[in-house]
N, C-alpha and C positions, 0 to 999 in steps of 0.2 A: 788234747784232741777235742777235747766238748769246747774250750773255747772256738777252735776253727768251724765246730760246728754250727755252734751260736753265731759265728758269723756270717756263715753261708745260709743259712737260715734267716738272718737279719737281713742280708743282701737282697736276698729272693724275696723277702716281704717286701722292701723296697721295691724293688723293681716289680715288683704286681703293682706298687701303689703308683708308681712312674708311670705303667702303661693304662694304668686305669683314667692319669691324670692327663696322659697324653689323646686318648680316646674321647676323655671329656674335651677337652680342646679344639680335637677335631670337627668333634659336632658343634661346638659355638662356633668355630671358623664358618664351616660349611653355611651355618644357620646367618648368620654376618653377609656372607657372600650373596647368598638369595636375596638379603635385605636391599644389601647394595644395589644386585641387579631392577630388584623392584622400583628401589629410589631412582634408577636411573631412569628407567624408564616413565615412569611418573615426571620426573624432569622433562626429558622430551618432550612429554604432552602435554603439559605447560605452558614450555617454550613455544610449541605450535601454537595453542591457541591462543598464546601472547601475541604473537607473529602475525595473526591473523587479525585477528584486533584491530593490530596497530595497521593492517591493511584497508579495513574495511574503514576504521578512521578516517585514513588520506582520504580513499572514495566518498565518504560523508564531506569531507569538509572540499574536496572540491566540486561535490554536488550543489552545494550551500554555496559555495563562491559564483557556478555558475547560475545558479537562481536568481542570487544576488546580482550579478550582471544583468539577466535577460530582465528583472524587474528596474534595472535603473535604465536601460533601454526601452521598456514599454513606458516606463514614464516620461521621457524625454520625448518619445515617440507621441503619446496624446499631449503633451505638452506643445509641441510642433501642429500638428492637426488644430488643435485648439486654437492656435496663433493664425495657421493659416484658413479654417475656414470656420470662423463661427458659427454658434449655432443660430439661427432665427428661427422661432418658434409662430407659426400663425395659425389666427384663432378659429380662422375657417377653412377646410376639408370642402374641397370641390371634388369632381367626381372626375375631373380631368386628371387628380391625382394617383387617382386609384387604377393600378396595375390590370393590364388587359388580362392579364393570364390568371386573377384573383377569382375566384366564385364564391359569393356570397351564400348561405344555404338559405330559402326559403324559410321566414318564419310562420308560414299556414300548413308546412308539411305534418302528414300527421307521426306520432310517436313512433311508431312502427316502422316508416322512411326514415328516421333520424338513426334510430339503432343497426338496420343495411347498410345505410351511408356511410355511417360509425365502422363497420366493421370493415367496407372497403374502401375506407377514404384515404381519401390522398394528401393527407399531413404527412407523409414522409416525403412525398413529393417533393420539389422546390417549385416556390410560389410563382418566382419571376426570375427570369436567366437576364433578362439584363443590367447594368451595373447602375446603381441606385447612390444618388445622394443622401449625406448624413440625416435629410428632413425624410426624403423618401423612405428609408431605413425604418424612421421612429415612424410614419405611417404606417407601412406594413408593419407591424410590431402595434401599433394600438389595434388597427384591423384583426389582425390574426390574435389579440386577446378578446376582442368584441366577439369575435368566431366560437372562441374558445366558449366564452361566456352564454352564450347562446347556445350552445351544444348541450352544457351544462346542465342549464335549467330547463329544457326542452327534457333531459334523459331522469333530470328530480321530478317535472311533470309527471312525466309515465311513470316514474316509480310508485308516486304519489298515488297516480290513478289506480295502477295495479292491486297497492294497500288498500284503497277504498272499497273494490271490487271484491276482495279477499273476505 
């Protein structure tokens, strides 16, 4: 009888050491499981931001394609203008050129008109509404840098003055 007891006794230590093994099991499964769900989900968002990627890509590269168009069209474009109206350049500025609607500013104003004028001038204005040749263009364009220039040195003036004064 003590052998069957040594055996039921040997059984039952087994079978504790089964459920202890099957318990440990359990929790690396479980702990596995979690992993997986992590990894998958990590996968996903990945995959997204692969996805996306690869979206913003095509949008780039047919950004670039169209650039690349409108720049082979603008150059064919002054390519054409160039062909059809050259420029000529002459060396004298009559005043019969200069746009009615232009105003010159006075250069005897004194520094104090120039800073008013400054603040309500009409440079956002447009200068002249009606349609102008390529010479006409580069006039107004040297005109309205003469203007500029003149503004300029009239507002260094007064600064000047002001520092003396100080």
């Amino acid at each position: 009888m003590a052998s069957a007891q040594s055996t039921v006794d040997s059984l039952k230590e087994l079978n504790s050491r089964f459920i202890a093994e099957i318990d440990k099991l359990r929790e690396e499964n479980t702990d596995i499981r979690s992993e997986n769900i992590k990894l998958k989900q990590d996968k996903e968002e990945v995959e997204a931001k692969f996805t996306n990627l690869e979206q913003r890509d095509k949008e780039k590269t047919n950004l670039i394609a169209k650039l690349e168009q409108s720049d082979k069209e603008k150059t064919s474009l002054i390519v054409k203008l160039e062909r059809d109206a050259p420029i000529t350049v002459s060396p004298e500025i009559s005043s019969n050129h200069i746009p009615k609607q232009m105003i010159l500013r006075n250069e005897d104003a004194p520094a104090s008109d120039v800073s008013d004028n400054a603040s309500k001038s009409d440079l956002h204005q447009p200068i002249c509404i009606e349609s102008k040749s390529s010479e006409g263009k580069d006039i107004d364009e040297f005109l309205n840098s003469v203007n500029k220039k003149g503004i300029r040195n009239e507002i260094r003036e007064r600064k000047r003055k002001v520092a003396l004064n100080s």
